[in-house]
mmCIF file of the N, C-alpha and C atoms, coordinates in Angstrom:
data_MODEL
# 
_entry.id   MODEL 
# 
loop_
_atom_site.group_PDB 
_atom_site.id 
_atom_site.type_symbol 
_atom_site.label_atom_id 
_atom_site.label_alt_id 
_atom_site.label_comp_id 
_atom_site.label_asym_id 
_atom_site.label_entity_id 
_atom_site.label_seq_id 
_atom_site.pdbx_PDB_ins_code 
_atom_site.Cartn_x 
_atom_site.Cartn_y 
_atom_site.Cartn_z 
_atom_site.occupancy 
_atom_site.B_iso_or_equiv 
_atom_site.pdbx_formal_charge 
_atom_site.auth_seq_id 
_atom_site.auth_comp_id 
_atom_site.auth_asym_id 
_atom_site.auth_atom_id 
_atom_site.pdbx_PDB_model_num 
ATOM 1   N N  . UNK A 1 1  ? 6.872   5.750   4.694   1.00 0.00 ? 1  UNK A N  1 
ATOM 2   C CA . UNK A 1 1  ? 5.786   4.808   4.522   1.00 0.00 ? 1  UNK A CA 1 
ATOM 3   C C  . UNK A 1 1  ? 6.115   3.876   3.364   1.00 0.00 ? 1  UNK A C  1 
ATOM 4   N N  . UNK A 1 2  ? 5.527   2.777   3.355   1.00 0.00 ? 2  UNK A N  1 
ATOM 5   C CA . UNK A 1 2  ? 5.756   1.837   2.017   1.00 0.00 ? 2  UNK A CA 1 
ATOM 6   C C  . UNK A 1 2  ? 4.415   1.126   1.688   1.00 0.00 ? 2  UNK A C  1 
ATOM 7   N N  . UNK A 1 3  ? 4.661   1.047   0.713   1.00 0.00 ? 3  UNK A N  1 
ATOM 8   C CA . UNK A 1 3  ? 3.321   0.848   -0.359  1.00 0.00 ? 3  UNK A CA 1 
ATOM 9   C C  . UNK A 1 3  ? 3.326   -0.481  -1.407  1.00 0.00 ? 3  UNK A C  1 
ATOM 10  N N  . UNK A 1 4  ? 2.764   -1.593  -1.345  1.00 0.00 ? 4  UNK A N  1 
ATOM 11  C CA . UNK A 1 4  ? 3.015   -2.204  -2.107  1.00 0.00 ? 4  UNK A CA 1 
ATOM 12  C C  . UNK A 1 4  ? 2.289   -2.032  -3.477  1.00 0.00 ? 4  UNK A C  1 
ATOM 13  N N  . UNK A 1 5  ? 2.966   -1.908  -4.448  1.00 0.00 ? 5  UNK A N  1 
ATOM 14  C CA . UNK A 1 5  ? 2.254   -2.440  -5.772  1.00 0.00 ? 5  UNK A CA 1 
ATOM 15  C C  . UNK A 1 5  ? 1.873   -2.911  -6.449  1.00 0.00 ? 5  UNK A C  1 
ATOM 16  N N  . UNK A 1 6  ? 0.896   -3.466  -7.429  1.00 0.00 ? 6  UNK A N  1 
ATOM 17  C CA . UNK A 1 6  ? 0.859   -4.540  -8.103  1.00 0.00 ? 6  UNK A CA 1 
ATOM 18  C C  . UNK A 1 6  ? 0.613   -4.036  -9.299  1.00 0.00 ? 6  UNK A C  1 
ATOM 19  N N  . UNK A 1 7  ? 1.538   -4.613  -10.101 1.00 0.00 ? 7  UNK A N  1 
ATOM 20  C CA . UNK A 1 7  ? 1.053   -4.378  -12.046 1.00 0.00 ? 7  UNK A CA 1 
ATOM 21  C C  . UNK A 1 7  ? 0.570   -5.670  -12.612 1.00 0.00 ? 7  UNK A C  1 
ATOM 22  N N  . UNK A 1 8  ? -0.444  -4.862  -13.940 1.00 0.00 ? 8  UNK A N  1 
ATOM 23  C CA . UNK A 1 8  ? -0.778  -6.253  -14.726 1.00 0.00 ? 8  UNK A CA 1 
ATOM 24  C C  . UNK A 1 8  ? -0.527  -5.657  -16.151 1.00 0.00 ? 8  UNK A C  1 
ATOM 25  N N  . UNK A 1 9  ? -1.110  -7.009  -16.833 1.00 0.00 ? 9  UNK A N  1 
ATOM 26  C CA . UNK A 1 9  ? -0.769  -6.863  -18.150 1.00 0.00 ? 9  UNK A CA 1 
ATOM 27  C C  . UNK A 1 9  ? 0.216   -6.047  -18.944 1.00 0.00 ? 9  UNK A C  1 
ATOM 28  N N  . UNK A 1 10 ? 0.449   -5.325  -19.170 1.00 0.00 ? 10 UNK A N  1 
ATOM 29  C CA . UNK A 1 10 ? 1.476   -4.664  -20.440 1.00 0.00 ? 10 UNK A CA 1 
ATOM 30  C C  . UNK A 1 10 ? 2.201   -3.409  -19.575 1.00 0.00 ? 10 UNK A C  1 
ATOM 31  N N  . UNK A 1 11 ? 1.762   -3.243  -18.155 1.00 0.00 ? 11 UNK A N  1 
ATOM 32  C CA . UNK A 1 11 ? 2.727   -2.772  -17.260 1.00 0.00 ? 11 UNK A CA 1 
ATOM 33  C C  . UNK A 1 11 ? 3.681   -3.559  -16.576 1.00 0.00 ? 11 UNK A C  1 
ATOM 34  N N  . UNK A 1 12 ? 3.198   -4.679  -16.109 1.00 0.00 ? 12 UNK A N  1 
ATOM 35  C CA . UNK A 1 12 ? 3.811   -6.067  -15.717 1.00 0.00 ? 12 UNK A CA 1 
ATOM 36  C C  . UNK A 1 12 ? 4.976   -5.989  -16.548 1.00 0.00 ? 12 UNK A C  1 
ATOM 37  N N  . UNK A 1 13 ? 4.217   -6.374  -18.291 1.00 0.00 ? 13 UNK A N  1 
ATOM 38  C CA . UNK A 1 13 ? 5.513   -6.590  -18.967 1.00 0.00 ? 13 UNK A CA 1 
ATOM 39  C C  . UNK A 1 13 ? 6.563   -5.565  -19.316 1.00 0.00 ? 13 UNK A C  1 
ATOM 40  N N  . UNK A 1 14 ? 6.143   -4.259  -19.058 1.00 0.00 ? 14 UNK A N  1 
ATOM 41  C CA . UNK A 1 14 ? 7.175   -2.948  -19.309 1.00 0.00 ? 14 UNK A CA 1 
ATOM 42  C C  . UNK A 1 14 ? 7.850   -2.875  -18.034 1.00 0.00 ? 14 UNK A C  1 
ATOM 43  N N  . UNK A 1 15 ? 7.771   -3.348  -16.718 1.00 0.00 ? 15 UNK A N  1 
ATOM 44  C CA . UNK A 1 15 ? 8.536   -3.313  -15.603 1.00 0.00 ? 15 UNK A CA 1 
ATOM 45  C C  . UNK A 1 15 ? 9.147   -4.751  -15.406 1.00 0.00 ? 15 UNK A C  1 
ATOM 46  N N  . UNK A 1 16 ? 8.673   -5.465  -16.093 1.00 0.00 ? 16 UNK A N  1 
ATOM 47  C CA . UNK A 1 16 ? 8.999   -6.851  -15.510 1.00 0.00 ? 16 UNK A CA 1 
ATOM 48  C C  . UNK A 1 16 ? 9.245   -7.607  -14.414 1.00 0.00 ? 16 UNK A C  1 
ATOM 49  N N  . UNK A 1 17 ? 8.128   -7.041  -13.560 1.00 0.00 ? 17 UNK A N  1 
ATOM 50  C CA . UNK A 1 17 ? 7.701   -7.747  -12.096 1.00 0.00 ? 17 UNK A CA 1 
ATOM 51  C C  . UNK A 1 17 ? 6.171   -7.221  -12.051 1.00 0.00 ? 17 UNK A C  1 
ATOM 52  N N  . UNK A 1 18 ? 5.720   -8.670  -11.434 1.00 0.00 ? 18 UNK A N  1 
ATOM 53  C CA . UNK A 1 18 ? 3.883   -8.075  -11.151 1.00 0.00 ? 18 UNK A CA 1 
ATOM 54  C C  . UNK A 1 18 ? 4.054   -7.790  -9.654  1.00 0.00 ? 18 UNK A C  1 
ATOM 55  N N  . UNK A 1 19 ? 5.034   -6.831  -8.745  1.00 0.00 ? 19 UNK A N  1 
ATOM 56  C CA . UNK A 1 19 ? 4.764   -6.288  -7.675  1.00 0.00 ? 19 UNK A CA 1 
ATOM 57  C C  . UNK A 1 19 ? 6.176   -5.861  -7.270  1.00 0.00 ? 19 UNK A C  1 
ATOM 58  N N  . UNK A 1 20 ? 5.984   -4.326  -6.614  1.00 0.00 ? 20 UNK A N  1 
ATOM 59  C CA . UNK A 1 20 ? 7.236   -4.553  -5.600  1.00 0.00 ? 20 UNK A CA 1 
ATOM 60  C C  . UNK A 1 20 ? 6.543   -3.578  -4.680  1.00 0.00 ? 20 UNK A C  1 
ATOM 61  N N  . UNK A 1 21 ? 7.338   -3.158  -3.801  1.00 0.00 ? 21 UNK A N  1 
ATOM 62  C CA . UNK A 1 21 ? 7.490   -2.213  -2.680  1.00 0.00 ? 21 UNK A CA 1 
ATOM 63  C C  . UNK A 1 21 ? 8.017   -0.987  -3.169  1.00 0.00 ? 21 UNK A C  1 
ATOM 64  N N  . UNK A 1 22 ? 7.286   0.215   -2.758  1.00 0.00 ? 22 UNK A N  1 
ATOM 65  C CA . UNK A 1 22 ? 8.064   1.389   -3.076  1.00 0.00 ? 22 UNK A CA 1 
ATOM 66  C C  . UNK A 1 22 ? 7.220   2.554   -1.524  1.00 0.00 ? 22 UNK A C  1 
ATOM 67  N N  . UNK A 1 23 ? 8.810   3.356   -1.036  1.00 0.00 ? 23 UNK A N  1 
ATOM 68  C CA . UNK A 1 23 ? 8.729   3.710   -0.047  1.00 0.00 ? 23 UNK A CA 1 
ATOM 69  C C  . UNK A 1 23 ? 8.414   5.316   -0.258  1.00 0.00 ? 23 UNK A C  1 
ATOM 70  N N  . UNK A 1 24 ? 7.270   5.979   -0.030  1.00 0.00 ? 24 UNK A N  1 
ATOM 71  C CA . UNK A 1 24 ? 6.931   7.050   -0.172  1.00 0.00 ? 24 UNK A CA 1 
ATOM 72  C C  . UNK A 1 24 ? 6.742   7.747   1.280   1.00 0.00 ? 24 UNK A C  1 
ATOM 73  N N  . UNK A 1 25 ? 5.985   9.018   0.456   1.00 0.00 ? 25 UNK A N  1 
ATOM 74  C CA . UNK A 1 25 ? 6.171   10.280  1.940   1.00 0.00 ? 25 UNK A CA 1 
ATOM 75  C C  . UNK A 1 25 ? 4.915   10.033  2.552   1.00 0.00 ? 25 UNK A C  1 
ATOM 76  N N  . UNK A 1 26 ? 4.522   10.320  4.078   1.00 0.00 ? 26 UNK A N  1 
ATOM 77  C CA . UNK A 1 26 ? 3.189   10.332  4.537   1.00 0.00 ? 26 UNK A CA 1 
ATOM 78  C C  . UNK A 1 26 ? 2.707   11.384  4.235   1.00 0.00 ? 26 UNK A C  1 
ATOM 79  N N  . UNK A 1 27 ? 1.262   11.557  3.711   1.00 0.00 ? 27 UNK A N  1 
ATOM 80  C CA . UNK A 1 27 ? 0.469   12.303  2.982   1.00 0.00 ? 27 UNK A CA 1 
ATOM 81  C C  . UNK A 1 27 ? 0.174   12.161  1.546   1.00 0.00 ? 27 UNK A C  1 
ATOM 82  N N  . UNK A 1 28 ? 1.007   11.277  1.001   1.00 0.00 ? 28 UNK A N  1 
ATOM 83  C CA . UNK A 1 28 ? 1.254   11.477  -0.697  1.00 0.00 ? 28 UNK A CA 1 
ATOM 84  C C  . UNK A 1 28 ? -0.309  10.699  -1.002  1.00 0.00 ? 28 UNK A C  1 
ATOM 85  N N  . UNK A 1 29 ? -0.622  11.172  -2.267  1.00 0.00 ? 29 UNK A N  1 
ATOM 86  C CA . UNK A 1 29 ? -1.738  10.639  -2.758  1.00 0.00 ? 29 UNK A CA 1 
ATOM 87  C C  . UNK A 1 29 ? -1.085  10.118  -3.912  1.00 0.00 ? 29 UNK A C  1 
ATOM 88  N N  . UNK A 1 30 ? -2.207  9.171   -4.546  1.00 0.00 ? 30 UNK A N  1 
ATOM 89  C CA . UNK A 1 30 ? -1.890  8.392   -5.665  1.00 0.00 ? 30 UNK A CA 1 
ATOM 90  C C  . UNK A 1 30 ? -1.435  9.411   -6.937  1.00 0.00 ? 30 UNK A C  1 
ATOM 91  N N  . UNK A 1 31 ? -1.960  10.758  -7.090  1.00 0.00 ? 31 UNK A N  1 
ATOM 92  C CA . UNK A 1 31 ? -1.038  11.088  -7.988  1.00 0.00 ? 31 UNK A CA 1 
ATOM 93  C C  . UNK A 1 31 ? 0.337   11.301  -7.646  1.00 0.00 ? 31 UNK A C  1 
ATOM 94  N N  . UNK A 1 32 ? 0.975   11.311  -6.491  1.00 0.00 ? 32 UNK A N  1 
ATOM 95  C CA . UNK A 1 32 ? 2.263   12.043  -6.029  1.00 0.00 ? 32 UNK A CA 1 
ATOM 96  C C  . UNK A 1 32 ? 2.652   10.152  -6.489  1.00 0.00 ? 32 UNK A C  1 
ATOM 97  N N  . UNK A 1 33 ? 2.213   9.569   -6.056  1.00 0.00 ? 33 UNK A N  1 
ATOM 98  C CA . UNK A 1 33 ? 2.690   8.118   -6.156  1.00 0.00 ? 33 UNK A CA 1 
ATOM 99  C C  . UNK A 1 33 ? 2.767   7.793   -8.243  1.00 0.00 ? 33 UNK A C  1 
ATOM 100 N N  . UNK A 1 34 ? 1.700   8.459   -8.708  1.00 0.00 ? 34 UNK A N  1 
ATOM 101 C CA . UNK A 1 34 ? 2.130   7.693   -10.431 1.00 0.00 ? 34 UNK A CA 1 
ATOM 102 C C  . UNK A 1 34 ? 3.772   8.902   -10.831 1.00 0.00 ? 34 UNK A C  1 
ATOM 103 N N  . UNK A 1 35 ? 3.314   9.435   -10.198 1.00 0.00 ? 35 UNK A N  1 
ATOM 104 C CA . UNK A 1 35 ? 4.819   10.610  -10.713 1.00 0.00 ? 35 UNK A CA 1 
ATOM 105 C C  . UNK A 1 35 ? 5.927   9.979   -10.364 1.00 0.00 ? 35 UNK A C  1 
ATOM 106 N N  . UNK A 1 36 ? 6.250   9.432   -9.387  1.00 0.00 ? 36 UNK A N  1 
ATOM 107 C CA . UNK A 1 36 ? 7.376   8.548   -8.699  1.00 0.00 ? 36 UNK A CA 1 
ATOM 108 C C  . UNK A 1 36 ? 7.684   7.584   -9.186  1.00 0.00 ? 36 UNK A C  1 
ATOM 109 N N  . UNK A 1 37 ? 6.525   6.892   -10.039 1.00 0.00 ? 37 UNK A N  1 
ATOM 110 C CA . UNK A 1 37 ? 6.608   5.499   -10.919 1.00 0.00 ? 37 UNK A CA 1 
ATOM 111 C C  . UNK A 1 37 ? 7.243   5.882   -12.119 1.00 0.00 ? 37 UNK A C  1 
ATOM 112 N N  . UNK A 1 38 ? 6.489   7.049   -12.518 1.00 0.00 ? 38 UNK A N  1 
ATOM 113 C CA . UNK A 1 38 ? 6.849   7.547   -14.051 1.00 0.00 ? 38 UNK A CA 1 
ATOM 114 C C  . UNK A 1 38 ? 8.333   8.295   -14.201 1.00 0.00 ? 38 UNK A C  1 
ATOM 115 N N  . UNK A 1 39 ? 9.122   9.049   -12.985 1.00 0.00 ? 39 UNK A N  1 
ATOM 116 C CA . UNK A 1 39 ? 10.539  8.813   -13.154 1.00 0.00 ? 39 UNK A CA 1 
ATOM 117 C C  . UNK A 1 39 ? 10.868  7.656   -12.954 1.00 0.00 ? 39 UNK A C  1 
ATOM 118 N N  . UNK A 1 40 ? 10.527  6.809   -12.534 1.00 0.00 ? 40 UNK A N  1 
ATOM 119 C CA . UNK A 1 40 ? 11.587  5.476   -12.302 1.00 0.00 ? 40 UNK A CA 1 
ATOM 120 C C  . UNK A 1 40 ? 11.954  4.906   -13.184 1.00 0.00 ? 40 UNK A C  1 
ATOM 121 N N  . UNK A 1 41 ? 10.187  4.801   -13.602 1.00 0.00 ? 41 UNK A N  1 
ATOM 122 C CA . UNK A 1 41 ? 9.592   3.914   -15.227 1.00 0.00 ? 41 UNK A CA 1 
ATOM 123 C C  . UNK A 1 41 ? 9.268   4.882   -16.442 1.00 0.00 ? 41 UNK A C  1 
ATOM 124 N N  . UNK A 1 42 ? 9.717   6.088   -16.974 1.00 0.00 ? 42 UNK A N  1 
ATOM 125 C CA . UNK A 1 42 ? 8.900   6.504   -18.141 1.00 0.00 ? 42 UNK A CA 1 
ATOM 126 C C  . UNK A 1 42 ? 8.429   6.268   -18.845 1.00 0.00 ? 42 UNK A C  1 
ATOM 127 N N  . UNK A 1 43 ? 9.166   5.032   -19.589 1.00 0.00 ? 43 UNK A N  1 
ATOM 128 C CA . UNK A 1 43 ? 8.493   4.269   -20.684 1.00 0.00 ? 43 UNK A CA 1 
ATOM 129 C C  . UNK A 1 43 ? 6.412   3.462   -20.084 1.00 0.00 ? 43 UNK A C  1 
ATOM 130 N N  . UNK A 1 44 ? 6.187   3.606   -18.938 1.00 0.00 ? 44 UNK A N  1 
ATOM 131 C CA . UNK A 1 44 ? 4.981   3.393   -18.398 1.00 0.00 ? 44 UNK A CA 1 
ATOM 132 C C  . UNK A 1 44 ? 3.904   4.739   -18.433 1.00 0.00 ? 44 UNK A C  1 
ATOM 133 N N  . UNK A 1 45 ? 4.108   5.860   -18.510 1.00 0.00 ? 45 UNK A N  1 
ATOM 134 C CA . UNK A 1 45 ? 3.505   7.110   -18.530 1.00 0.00 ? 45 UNK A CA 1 
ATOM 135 C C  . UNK A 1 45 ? 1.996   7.166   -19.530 1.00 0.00 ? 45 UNK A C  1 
ATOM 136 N N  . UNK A 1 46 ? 1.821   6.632   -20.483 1.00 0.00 ? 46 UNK A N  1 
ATOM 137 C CA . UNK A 1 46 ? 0.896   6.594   -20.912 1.00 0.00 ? 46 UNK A CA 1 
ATOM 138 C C  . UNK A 1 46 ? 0.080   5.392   -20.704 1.00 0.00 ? 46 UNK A C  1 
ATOM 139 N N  . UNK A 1 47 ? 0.459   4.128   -20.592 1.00 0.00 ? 47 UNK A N  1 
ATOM 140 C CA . UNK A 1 47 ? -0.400  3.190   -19.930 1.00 0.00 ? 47 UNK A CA 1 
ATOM 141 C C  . UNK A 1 47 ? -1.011  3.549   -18.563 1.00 0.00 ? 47 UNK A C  1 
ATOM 142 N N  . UNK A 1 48 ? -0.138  3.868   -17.758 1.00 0.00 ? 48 UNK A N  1 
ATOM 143 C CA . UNK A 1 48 ? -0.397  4.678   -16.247 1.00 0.00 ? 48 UNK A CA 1 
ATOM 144 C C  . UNK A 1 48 ? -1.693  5.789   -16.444 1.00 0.00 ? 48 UNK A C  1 
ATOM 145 N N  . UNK A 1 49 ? -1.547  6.330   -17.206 1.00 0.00 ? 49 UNK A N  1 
ATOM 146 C CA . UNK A 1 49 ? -2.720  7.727   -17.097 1.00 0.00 ? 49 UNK A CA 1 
ATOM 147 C C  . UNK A 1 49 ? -3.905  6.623   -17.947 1.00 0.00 ? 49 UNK A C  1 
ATOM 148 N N  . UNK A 1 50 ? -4.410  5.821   -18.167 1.00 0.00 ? 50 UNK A N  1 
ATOM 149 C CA . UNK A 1 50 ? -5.350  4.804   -18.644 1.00 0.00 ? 50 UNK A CA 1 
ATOM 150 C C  . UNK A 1 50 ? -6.124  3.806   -18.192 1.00 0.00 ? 50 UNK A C  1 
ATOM 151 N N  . UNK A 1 51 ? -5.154  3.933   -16.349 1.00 0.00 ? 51 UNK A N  1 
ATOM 152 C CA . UNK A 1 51 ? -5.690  2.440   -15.995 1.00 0.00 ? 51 UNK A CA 1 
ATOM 153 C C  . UNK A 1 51 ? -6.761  2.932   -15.145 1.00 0.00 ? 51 UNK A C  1 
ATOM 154 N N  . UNK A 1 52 ? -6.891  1.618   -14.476 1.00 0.00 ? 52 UNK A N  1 
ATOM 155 C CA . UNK A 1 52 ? -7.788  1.808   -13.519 1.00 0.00 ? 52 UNK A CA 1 
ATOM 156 C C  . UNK A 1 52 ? -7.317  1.679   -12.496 1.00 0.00 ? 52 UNK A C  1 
ATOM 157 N N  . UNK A 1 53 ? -7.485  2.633   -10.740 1.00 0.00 ? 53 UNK A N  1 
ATOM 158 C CA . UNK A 1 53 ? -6.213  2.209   -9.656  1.00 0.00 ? 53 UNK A CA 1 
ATOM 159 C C  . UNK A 1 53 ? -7.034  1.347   -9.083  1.00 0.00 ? 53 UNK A C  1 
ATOM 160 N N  . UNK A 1 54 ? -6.856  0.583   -7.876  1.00 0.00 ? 54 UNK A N  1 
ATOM 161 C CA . UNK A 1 54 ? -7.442  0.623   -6.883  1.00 0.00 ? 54 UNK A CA 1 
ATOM 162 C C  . UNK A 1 54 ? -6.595  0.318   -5.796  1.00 0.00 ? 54 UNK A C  1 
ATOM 163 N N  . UNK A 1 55 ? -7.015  0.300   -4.591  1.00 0.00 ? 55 UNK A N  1 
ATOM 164 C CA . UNK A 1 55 ? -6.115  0.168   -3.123  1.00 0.00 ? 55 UNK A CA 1 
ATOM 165 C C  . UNK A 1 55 ? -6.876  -0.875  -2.504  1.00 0.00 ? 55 UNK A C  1 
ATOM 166 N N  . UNK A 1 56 ? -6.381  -1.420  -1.735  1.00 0.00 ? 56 UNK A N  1 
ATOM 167 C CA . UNK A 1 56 ? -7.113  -2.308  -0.977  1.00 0.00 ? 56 UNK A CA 1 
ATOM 168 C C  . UNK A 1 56 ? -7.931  -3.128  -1.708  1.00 0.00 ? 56 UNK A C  1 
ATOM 169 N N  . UNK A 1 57 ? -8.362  -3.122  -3.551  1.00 0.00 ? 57 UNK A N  1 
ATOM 170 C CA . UNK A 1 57 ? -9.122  -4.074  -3.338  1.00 0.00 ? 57 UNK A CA 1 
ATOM 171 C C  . UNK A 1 57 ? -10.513 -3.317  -3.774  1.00 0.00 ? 57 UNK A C  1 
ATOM 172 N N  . UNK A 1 58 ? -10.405 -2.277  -3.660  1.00 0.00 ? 58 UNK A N  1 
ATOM 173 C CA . UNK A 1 58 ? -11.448 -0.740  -3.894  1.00 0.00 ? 58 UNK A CA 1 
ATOM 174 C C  . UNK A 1 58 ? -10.587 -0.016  -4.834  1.00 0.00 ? 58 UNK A C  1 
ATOM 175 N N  . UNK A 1 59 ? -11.750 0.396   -5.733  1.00 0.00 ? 59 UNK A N  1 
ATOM 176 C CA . UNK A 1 59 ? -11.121 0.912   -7.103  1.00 0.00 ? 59 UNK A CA 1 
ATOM 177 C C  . UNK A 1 59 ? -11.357 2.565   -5.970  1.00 0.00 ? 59 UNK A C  1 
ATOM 178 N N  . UNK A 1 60 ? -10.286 3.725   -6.872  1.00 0.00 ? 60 UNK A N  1 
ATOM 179 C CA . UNK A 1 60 ? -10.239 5.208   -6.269  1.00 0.00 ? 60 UNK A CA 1 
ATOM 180 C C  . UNK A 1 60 ? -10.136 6.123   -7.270  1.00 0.00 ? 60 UNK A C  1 
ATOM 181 N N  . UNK A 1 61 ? -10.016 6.793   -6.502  1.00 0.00 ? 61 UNK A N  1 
ATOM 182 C CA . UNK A 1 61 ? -9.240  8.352   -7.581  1.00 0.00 ? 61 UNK A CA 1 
ATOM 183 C C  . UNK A 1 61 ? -7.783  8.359   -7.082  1.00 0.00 ? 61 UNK A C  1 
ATOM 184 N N  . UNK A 1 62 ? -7.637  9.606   -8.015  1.00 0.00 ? 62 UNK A N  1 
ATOM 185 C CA . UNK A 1 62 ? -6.250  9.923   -7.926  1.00 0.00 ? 62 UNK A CA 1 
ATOM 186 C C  . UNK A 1 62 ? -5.830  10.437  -6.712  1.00 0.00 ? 62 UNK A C  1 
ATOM 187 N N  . UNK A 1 63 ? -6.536  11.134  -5.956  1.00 0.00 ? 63 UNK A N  1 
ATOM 188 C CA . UNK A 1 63 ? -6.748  12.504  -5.026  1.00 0.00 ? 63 UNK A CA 1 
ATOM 189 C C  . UNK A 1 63 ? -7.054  11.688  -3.905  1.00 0.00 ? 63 UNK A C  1 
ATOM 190 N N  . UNK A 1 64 ? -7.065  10.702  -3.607  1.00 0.00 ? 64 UNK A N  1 
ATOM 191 C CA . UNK A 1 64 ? -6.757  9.342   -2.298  1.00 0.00 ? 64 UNK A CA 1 
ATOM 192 C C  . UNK A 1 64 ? -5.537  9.777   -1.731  1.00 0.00 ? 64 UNK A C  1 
ATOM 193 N N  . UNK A 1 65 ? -5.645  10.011  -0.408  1.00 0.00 ? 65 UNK A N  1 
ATOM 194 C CA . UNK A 1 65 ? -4.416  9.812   0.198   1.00 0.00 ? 65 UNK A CA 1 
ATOM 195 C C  . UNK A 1 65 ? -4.025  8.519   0.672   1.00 0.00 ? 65 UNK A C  1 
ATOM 196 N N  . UNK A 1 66 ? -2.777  7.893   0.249   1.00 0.00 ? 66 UNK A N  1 
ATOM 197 C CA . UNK A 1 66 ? -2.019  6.489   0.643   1.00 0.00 ? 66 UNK A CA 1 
ATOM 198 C C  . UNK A 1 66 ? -1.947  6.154   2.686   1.00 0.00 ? 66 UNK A C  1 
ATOM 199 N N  . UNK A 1 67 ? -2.054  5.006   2.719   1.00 0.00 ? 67 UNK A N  1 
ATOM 200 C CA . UNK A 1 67 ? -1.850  4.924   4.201   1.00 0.00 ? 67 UNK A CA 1 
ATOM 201 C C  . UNK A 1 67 ? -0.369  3.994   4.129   1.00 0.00 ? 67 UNK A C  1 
ATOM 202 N N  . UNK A 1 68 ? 0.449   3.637   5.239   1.00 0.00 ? 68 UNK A N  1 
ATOM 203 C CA . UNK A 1 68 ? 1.180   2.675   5.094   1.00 0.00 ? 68 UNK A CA 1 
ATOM 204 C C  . UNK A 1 68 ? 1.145   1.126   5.327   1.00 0.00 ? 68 UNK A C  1 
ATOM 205 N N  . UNK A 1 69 ? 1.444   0.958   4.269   1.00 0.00 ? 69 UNK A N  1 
ATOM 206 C CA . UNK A 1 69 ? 1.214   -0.814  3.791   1.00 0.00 ? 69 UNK A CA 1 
ATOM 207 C C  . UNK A 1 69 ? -0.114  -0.926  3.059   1.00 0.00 ? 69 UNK A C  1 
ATOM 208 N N  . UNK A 1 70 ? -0.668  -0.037  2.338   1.00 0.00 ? 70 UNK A N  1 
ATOM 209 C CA . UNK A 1 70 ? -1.917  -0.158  1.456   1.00 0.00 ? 70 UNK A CA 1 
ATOM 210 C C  . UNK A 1 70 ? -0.766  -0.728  0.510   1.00 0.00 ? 70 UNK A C  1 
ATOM 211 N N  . UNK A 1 71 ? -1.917  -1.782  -0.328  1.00 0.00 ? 71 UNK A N  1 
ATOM 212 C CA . UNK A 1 71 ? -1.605  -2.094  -1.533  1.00 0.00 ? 71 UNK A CA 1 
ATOM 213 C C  . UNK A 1 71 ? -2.212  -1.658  -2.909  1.00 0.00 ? 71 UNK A C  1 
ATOM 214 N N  . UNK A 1 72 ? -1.706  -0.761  -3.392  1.00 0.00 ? 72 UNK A N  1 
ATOM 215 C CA . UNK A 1 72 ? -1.665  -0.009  -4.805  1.00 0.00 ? 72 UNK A CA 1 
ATOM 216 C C  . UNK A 1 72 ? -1.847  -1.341  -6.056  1.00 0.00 ? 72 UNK A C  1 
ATOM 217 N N  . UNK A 1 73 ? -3.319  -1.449  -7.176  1.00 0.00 ? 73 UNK A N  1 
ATOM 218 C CA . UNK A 1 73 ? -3.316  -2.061  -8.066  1.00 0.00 ? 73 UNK A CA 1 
ATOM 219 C C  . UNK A 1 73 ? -3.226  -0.841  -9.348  1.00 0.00 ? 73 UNK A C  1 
ATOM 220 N N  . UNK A 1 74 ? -2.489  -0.949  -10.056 1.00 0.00 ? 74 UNK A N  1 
ATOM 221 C CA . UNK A 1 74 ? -2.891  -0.495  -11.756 1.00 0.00 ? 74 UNK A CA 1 
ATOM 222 C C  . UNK A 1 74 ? -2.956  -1.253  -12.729 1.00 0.00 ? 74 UNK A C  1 
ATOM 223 N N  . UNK A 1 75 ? -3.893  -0.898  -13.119 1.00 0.00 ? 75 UNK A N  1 
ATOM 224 C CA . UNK A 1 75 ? -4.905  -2.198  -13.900 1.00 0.00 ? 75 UNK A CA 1 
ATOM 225 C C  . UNK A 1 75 ? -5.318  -1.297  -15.284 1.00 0.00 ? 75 UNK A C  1 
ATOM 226 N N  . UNK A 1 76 ? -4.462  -1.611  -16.363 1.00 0.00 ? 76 UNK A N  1 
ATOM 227 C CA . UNK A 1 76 ? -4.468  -1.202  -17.569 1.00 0.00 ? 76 UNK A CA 1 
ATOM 228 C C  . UNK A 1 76 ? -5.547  -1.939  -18.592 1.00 0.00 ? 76 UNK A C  1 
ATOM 229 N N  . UNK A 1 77 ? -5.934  -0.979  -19.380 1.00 0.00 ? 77 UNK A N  1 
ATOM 230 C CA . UNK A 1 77 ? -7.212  -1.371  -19.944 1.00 0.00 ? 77 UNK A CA 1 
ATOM 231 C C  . UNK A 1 77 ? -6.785  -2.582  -20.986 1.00 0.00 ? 77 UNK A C  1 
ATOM 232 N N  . UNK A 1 78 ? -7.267  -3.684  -21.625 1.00 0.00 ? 78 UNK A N  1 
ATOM 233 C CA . UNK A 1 78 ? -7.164  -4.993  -21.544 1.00 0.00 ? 78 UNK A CA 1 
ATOM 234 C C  . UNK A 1 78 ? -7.825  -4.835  -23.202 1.00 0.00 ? 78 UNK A C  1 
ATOM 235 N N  . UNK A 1 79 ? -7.580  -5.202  -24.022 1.00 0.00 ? 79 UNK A N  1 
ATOM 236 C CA . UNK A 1 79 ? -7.735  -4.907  -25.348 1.00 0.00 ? 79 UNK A CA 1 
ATOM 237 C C  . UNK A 1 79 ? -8.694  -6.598  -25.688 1.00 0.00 ? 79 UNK A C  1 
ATOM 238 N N  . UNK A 1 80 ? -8.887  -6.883  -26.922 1.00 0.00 ? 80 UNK A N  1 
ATOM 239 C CA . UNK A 1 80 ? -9.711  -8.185  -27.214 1.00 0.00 ? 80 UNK A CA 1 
ATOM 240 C C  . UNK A 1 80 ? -10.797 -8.746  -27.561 1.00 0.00 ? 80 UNK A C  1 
ATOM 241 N N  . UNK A 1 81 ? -11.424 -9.397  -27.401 1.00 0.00 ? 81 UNK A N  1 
ATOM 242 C CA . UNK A 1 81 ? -12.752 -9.684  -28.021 1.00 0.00 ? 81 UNK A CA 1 
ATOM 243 C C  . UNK A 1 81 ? -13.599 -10.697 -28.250 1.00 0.00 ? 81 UNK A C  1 
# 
């Protein structure tokens, strides 16, 4: 299955792309999916456990199972004032 992603802010800039494709297993839920990010990407592991997900457009939990070609947002909390 494949999954598109999208990063923002200070994940964006720790991967340096606001999207790609990443090809996972059928059944995986969004936590099986941040674990897969976080070997790829470690240096992302603590922004990742902070954000907010959503799929489609609809914010979720972790415990969502992925369909193929959903699009995955992580949306890191945004500092300012």
């Amino acid at each position: 299955m494949k999954v598109k992603i999208l990063y923002f802010a200070s994940l964006k800039d720790k991967v340096k792309k606001s999207y790609e494709y990443i090809d996972i297993k059928e059944g995986n839920s969004i936590k099986d999916l941040k674990k897969l990010l976080i070997n790829k990407y470690p240096e992302i592991k603590d922004i990742l456990d902070k954000s907010m997900i959503a799929v489609n457009e609809s914010y979720v939990q972790e415990d969502i199972i992925l369909n193929d070609y959903d699009t995955v947002a992580f949306i890191p909390p945004v500092g300012g004032g």
